[in-house]
C-alpha positions in Angstrom: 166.1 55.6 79.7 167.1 53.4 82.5 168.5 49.7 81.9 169.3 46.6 84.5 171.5 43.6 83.9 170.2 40.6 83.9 171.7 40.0 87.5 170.4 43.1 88.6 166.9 41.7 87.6 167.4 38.6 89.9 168.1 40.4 92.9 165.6 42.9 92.5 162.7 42.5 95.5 159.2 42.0 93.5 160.6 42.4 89.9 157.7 41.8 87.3 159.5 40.8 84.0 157.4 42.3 81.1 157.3 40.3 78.1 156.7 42.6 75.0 157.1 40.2 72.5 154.4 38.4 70.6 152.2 35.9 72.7 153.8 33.1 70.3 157.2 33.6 70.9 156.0 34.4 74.6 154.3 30.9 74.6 157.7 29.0 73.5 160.0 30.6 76.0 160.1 33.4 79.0 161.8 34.2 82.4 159.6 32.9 84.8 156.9 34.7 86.5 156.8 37.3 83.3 153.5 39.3 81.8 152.9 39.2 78.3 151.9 42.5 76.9 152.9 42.3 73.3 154.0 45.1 71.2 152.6 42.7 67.9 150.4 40.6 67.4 152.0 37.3 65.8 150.0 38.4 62.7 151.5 41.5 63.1 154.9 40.3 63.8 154.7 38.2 60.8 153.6 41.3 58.3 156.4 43.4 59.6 158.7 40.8 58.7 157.8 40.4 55.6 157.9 43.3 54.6 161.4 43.9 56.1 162.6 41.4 54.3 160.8 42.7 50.9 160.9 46.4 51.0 163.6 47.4 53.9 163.8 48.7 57.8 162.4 52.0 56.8 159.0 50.5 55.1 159.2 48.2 58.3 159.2 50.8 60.7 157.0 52.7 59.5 154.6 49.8 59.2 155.1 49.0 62.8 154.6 52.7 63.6 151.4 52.2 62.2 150.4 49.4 64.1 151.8 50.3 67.5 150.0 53.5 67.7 146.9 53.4 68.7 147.4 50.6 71.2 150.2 52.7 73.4 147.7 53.8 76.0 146.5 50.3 76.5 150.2 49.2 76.9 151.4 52.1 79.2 148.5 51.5 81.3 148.7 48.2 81.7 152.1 48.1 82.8 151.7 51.0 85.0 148.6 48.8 86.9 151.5 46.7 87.8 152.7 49.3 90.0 151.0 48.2 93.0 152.7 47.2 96.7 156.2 47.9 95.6 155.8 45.4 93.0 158.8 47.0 89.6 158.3 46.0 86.0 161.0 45.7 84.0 160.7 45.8 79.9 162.3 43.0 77.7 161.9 41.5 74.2 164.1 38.8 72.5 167.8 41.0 72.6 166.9 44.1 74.6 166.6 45.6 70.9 163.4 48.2 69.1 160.6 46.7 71.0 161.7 47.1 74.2 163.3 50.1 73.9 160.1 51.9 71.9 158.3 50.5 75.0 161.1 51.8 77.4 160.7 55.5 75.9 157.4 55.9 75.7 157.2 55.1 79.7 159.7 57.6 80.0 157.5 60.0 77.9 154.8 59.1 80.2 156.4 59.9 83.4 156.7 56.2 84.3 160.1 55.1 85.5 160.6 51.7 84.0 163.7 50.1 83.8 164.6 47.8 80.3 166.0 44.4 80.5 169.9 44.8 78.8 170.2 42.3 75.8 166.8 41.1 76.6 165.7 37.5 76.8 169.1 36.0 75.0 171.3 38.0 77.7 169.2 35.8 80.6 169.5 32.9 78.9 173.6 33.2 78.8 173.9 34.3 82.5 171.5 31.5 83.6 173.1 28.7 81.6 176.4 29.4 82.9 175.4 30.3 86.6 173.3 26.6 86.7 176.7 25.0 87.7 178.2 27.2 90.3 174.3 27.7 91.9 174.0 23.5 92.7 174.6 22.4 96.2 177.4 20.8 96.9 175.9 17.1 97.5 172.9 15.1 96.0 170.6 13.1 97.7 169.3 10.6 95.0 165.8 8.9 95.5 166.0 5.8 93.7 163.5 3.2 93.0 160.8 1.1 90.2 158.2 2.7 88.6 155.3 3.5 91.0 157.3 3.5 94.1 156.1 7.1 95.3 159.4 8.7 94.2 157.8 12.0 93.7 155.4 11.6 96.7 158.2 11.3 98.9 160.1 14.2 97.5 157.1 16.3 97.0 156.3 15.6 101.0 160.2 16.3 101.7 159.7 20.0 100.4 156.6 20.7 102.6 158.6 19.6 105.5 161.6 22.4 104.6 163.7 20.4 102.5 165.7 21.6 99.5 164.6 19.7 96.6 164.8 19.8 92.8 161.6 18.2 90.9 162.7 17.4 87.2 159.9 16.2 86.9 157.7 18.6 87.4 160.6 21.4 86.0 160.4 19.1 82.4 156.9 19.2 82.0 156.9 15.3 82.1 157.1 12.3 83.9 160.3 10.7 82.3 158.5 7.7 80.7 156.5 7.2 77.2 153.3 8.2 79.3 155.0 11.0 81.0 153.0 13.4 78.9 149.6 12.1 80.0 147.5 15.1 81.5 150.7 17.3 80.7 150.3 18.7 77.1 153.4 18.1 74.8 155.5 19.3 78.2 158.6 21.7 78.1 161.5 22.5 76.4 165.2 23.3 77.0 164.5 26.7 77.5 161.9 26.9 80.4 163.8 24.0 82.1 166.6 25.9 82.2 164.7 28.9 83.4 162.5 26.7 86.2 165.9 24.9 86.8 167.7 28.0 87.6 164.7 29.7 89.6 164.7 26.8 91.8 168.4 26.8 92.5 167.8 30.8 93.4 165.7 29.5 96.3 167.6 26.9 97.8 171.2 28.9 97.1 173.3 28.3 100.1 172.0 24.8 101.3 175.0 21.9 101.5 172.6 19.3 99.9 169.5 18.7 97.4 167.3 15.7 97.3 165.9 14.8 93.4 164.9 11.7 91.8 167.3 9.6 89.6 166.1 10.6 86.3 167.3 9.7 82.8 169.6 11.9 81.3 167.0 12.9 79.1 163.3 13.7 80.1 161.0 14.2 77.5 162.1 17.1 75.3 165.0 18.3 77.6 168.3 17.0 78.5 169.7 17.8 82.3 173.3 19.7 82.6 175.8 17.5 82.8 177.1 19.3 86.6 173.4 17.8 88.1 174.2 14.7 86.2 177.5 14.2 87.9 176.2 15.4 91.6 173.2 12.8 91.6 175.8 10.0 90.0 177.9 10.8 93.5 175.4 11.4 95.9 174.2 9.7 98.8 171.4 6.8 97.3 168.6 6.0 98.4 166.5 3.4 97.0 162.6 3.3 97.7 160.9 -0.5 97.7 157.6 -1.0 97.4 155.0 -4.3 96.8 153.5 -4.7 93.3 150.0 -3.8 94.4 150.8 -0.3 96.1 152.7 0.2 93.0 149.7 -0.7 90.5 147.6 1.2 92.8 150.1 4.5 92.9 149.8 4.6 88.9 146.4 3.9 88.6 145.6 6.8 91.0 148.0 9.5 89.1 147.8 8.4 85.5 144.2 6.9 85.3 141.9 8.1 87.9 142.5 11.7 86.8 141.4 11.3 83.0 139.1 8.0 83.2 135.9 9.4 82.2 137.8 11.4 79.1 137.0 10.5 75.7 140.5 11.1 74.7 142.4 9.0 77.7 141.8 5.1 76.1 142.6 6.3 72.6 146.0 8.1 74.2 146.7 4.5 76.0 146.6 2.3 73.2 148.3 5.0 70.9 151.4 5.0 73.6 151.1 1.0 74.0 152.2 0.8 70.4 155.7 2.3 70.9 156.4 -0.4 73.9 154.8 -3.0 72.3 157.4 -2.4 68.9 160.5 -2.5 71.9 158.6 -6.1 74.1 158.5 -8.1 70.8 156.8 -10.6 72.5 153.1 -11.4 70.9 152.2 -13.1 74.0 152.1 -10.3 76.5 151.5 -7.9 73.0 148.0 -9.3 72.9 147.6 -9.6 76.7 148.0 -5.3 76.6 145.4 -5.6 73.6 142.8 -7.1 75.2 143.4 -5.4 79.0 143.3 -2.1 76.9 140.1 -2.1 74.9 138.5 -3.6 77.8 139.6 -0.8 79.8 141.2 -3.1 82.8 144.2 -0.7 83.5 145.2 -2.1 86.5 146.5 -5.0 84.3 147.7 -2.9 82.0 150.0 -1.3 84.2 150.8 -4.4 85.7 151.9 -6.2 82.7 154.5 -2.7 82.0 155.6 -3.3 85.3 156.4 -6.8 84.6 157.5 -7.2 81.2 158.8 -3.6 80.5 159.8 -1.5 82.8 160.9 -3.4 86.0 163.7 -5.0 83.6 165.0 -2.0 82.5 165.4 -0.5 86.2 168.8 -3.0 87.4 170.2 -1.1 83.8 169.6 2.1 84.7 170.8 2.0 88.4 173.7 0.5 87.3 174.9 4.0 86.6 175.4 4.9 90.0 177.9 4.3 92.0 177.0 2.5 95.3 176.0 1.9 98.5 172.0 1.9 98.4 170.1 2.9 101.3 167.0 1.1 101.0 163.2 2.4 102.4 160.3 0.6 102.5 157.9 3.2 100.7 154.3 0.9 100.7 153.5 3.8 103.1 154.1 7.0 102.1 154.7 9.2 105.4 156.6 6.5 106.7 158.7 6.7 103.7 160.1 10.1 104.2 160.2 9.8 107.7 163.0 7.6 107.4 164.5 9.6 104.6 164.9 12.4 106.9 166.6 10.0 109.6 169.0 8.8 107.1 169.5 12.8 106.1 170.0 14.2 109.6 172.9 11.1 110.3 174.6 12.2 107.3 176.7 14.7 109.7 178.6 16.3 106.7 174.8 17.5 105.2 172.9 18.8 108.5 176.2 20.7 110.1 
């Protein structure tokens, strides 16, 4: 039976990580770009379990014997379908324990040379967690800015144009404020960061700088490592400015426009305005967001946030960082990152 470390897997050409775990537990956490074919069910998973735990491994084996059985041609063959252009599965489960390896063997039995993931999915989580330091750049390019500046416009544009840039965002599942979730689902947790974090470093290894946003320490359910905390605390910053209107206008086109015929999306609005309304105190501007709310007038909605909530809390949160600001007038997008990239290139310690 053949095996590969975990940083054997990552420098493998075409690698296909195969899941064999139980679409739940494959669901909660994975290496990225994995296949779920599950050994169990998570019905089944559960009943073997149980019955460990009640009548022993040997009851639990057999039990599991029992179930695997008759689906073994429909897992052999689906793996081996993955075969194709020089494309190479390899088999893990939680610890590189039974279910890979029953998977591992009966391949072998097969004639198919598959190799299994050593120590499974808890292995790749140890390596990645403590290669995520040593894999960042060596300098940080932080975008600054208010809510509804184009933040992640600009950096999204600054990766089509060949940039090396990490999206928290985007890695978190979440857009790092009490509506970040909007359109998202319930976003990601520590684990898949980690994972999408790592993957991304993998692709930009061996640049001397990254551009990001200046996001909270915390985003949603996961909290950034505390190496990318201190390189976008001492990185070059630069802060994007933009008019209130092209601001209203940016969040009414990402957070509203998308979901606006939704049943779901005025419900969600008012259900979120509660939380800030319990931090503004004020009944004034309380019962302003009432009334611009139920009559569906978002623009003033997100106006009044601006205002009252979260354009107050922005001086706080920048004070983290340690100056000079570069400042960029970012009412127009393309303009925007055109004048990032001249303040990159004169940074002659990034471009050499």
């Amino acid at each position: 039976m053949r095996e590969i470390t975990v940083e054997g897997l990552i420098e493998l050409k075409k690698a296909i990580p195969i899941d064999v775990r139980s679409p739940g537990e494959f669901n909660e956490f994975r290496i990225p770009g994995a296949v779920n074919i599950p050994l169990f069910s998570d019905e089944e998973r559960v009943i073997i379990g149980t019955l460990y735990k009640q009548e022993g491994s040997d009851a639990a084996k057999w039990q599991a014997m029992e179930i695997v059985s008759p689906k073994i041609p429909s897992i052999l063959g689906q793996i081996k379908d993955l075969q194709v252009d020089n494309h190479h599965p390899v088999i893990y489960c939680w610890r590189g324990g039974m279910r890979s390896k029953a998977v591992a063997t009966f391949l072998s039995f097969a004639g198919i040379s598959t190799p299994r993931l050593t120590g499974g999915y808890r292995a790749y989580r140890q390596f990645i967690l403590e290669k995520i330091p040593s894999f960042l750049p060596p300098r940080a390019i932080t975008l600054h800015g208010m809510t509804g500046v184009g933040k992640t416009d600009v950096l999204k544009k600054l990766s089509d144009r060949g940039f090396p840039i990490i999206d928290l965002e985007e890695l978190a599942g979440h857009r790092g404020s009490i509506f970040g979730t909007i359109g998202r689902g319930a976003g990601n947790n520590q684990k898949t960061f980690d994972a999408l974090l790592f993957q991304t470093l993998t692709k930009i290894e061996g640049t001397p700088f990254f551009i990001l946003e200046a996001e909270s320490k915390r985003i949603g359910k996961i909290v950034q490592p505390e190496e990318l905390i201190n390189r976008k605390q001492l990185g070059i910053h630069i802060n994007l400015q933009a008019s209130m209107s092209s601001r209203v206008e940016r969040i009414y086109h990402d957070y509203v426009m998308p979901y606006l015929k939704d049943d779901w999306f005025q419900e969600k609005v008012i259900e979120l305005l509660a939380f800030i309304k319990k931090r503004l105190k004020n009944q004034e501007i309380n019962s302003l967001l009432d009334e611009a709310a139920k009559g569906q007038n978002y623009k003033l909605v997100i106006q009044i946030l601006l205002e009252a909530y979260y354009d107050p809390r922005y001086a706080h949160k920048q004070s983290e960082y340690e100056g000079p600001f570069l400042h960029v007038d970012a009412d127009h997008t393309d303009l925007a990152v055109d004048e990032v990239i001249q303040i990159i290139q004169s940074q002659n310690a990034l471009v050499r």
